[in-house]
Each structure stands twice: as structure tokens, then as C-alpha cells.
N, C-alpha and C positions, 0 to 999 in steps of 0.2 A: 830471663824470667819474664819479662814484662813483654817481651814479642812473643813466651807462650801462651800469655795471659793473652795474648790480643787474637792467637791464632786461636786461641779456646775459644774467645768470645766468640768469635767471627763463626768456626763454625756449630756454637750451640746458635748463632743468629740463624746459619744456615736453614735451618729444619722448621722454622717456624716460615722464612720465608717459602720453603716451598712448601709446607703446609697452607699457605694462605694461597699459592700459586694453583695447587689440584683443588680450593675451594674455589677459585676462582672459577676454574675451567667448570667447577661440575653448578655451579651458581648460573652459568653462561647458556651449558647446554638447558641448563631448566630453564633458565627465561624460552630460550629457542623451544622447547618443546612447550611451554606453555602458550608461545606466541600461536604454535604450528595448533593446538587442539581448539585455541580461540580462533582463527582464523576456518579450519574446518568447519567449526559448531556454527561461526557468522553463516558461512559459504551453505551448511543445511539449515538453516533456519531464515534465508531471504527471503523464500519461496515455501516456508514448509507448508503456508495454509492456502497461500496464496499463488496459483501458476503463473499469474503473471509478475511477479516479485515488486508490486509497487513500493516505494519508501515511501511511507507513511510513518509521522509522530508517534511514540508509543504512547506518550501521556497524552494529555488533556488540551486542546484550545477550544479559542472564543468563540463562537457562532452567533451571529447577530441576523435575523430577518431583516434586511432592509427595504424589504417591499416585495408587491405583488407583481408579476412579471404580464406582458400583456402581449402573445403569440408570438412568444418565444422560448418560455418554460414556465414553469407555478411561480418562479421567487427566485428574488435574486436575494445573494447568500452572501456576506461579509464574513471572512478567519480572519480572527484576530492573535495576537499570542505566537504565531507559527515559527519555532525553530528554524534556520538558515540550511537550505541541504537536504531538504525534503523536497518531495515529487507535487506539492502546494506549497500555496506562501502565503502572508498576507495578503488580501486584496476580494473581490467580488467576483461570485463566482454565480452563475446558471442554477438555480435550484430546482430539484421535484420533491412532493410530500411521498411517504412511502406507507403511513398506516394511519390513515383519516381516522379512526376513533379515536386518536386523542390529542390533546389541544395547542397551537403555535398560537405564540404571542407576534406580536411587532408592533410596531418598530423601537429600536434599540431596547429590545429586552434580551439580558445576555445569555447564553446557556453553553454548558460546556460541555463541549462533543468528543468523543474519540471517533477514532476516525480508519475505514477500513474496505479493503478495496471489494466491490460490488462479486466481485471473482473467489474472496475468501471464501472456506470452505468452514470458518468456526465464527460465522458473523454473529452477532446475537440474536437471540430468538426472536425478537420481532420484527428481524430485516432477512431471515430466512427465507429460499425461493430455492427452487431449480429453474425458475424462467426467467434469473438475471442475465443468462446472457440472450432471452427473448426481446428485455427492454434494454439491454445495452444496443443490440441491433437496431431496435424501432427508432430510439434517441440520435444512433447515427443517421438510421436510413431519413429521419425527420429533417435532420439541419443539411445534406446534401439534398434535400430537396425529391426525392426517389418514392415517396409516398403517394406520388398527389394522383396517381390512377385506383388506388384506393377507396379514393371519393367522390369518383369518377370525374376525375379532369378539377378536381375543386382543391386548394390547398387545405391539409389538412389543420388543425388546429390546434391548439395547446391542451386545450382542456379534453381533446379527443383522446389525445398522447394520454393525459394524465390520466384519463378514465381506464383506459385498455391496460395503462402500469399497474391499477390497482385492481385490476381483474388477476392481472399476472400475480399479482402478488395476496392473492388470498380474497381479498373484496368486491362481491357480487354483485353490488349496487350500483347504475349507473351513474351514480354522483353529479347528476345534472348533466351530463354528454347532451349536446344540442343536439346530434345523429345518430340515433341508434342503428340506421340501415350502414352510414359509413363508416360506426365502430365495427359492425361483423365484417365488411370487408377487410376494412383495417387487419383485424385481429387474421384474419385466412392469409394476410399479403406476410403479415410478419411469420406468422407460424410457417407457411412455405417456405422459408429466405432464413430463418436465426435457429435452426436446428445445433450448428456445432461456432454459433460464430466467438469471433475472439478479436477485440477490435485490433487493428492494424497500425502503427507510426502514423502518428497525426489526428488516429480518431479520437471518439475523447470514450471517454471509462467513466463509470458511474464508483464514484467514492460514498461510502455510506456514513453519517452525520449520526449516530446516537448519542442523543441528549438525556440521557438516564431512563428510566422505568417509565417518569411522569408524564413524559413529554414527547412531542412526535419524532421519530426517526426520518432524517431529511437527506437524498444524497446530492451530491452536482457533479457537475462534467467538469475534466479537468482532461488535460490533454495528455493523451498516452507514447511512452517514450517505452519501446521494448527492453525488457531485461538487457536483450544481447549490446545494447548500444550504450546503454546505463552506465556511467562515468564512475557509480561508486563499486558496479559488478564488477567493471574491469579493472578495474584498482585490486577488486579482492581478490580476484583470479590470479594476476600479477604477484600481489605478496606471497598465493602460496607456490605459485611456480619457485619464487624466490625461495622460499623456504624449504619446499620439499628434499632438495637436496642435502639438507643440512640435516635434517630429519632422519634419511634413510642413513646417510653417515651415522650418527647417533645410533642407529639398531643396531647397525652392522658391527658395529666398535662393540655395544654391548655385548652382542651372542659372539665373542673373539674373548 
């Protein structure tokens, strides 16, 4: 009696245990397939705005003017706040201004920027151009030194650079340009030379700073690491190699 009783038990145990068994499996494959459709949606959205796939902060950091730069760019640039793993970090960076009508404070007045690569194609309207990569070129061809026939044998200047950025970018005004004859050259040596450019491992990339509506939109140079070489790209390419496989298994089992 008591060993039917146990074999009874044992097998109504039975049915729950492999009830909890095909929960398990089918628990298993959803996680896999939910890793597999996160991992895809990462893999299209590194690059959806941007060609060049920068890792940039989605939220918000600090931006501090910590002064005026003196022929080497408009301003040098303090991020504060900066998440660990991004393509910047804490520390001072190269500034240029991008829309002189409206107002930068300094020093240590704070403002909190987001932050988005010169290359993006959904920048915000007031850092909108098609001739970012005119002044991404000029900014590199400026610090290799590649300009100074421009001005005819004269190095060129900071405030030259900045004046010709803000031609590029919508503003007519010479802004005080000390040269007006070696901004037109300027401006012919670039437009010849930054038709398709894209800066290359090592050169630097213009990240754009907007500081809200009120405030001026600022970007700086940060040095450019190609997608292909990019330690979090090949990480993500890796897990879905990894994953694919599991993936297709899972269809194949379903339509059987």
C-alpha cells in the first residue's frame, strides 16, 4: 500500500517536474531570443544617425568654458560628469564656438550639454550644416600644419579658422577675421581638398556641445578611433556571431 502510495506520489511529482522542465527550455529560448533582437536593434542603432558610430553619452554632462584659447582653437573646454566607456571622458578638451548670436559665459559657469558627433545626420537645428565635414577637414588640415600656403607662406590663425567655421556654418559676418584676403584663400584651399573627407585613426572629429536653446552650441576635437577598431563594436559583433547560431536553431525547431 504505502509503496503505491509512494509510486503514485512520485509519479503525479513526475508531471509537474517536467512541466517546470519545457518551462524552463521555453523561458531559455526567450531570454536567447530576446538577447538575439537586443543585440541586432544595439548593432542598428550604433551608427543609425551617425557613419561614423561615435560612443557618445546619451544623457546630459557638465561643460565648463575654462577660458579663452590663444592660436590654437576659440576655448578650451572642461566635461565634467562623463560616464566611464565613452569615446570622451572627463578632462579638457580644444573648443570652437558654432553659433555666435548667442551668449557663452566663463569661467566656471556650468551648462549641460549633450553631446553628438559633428557627422550626425539628426544634430539639432542649430548645429545643422552640410559643410561639417568642410570644417572637420580645415580643423585637421589646421593642426598638421597643411594650411600655411593659404596665407601665403604665413601661419594661419585661430581666429581665421573660426571665422571661415562660421561662414561654413551659416554666418556672413567676418567676426573680426584680421585677413580677409587669406580667409578667401583659406576658404578656396579647403573647399578644393574636404569635398568627401572623413577623418581617418588619429585625426580628431568635431563633437558638438549643445547647451540648450539659450545658449551657444560649442563642439571640440576629440580624437577619432574608427568604428572597425572600436573595442565595444567588436564585442557586439562577437556576441551576435555567438548568438546567431542559437537563433537559427530556434526557427528551425519552430517551423518542424
Amino acid at each position: 500500500m504505502w509503496s503505491g502510495l509512494f509510486r503514485a506520489a512520485v509519479s503525479e511529482n513526475e508531471v509537474p517536474i517536467k512541466v517546470k522542465e519545457e518551462e524552463c527550455k521555453k523561458m531559455k529560448n526567450t531570454k536567447i531570443l530576446f538577447a538575439v533582437f537586443a543585440l541586432l536593434y544595439a548593432a542598428s542603432t550604433v551608427s543609425a544617425y551617425d557613419p561614423l558610430g561615435l560612443n557618445l553619452p546619451n544623457g546630459t554632462v557638465t561643460l565648463v568654458v575654462a577660458g579663452m584659447a590663444t592660436d590654437t582653437a576659440m576655448m578650451y573646454i572642461n566635461l565634467e560628469n562623463v560616464p566611464e566607456g565613452y569615446a570622451v571622458s572627463n578632462g579638457q578638451y580644444l573648443g570652437w564656438c558654432v553659433n555666435p548670436d548667442k551668449p557663452l559665459y566663463y569661467p566656471n559657469y556650468l551648462y549641460y550639454a549633450r553631446l553628438y558627433s559633428s557627422y550626425d545626420t539628426e544634430l539639432p537645428e542649430t548645429a545643422r550644416s552640410v559643410n561639417w565635414n568642410k570644417i572637420n577637414y580645415m580643423v585637421n588640415a589646421y593642426r598638421k600644419g597643411e594650411l600655411a600656403d593659404a596665407c601665403y607662406g604665413l601661419p594661419v590663425r585661430d581666429d581665421e579658422i573660426q571665422t571661415l567655421m562660421w561662414k561654413y556654418l551659416g554666418y556672413d559676418k567676418n567676426w573680426g577675421a584680421p585677413s580677409p584676403n587669406c580667409l578667401g584663400t583659406l576658404e578656396t584651399v579647403v573647399d578644393e581638398n574636404s569635398a568627401s573627407y572623413v577623418p581617418g585613426e588619429g585625426d580628431s572629429v568635431g563633437v558638438i556641445c549643445d547647451n540648450g536653446n539659450d545658449w551657444q552650441v560649442v563642439f571640440i576635437e576629440i580624437a577619432y578611433k574608427p568604428i572597425a577598431t572600436a573595442p565595444e563594436v567588436a564585442g557586439l559583433a562577437m556576441a551576435i556571431a555567438m548568438v546567431a547560431p542559437a537563433f537559427g536553431y530556434l526557427l528551425v525547431k519552430k517551423r518542424k
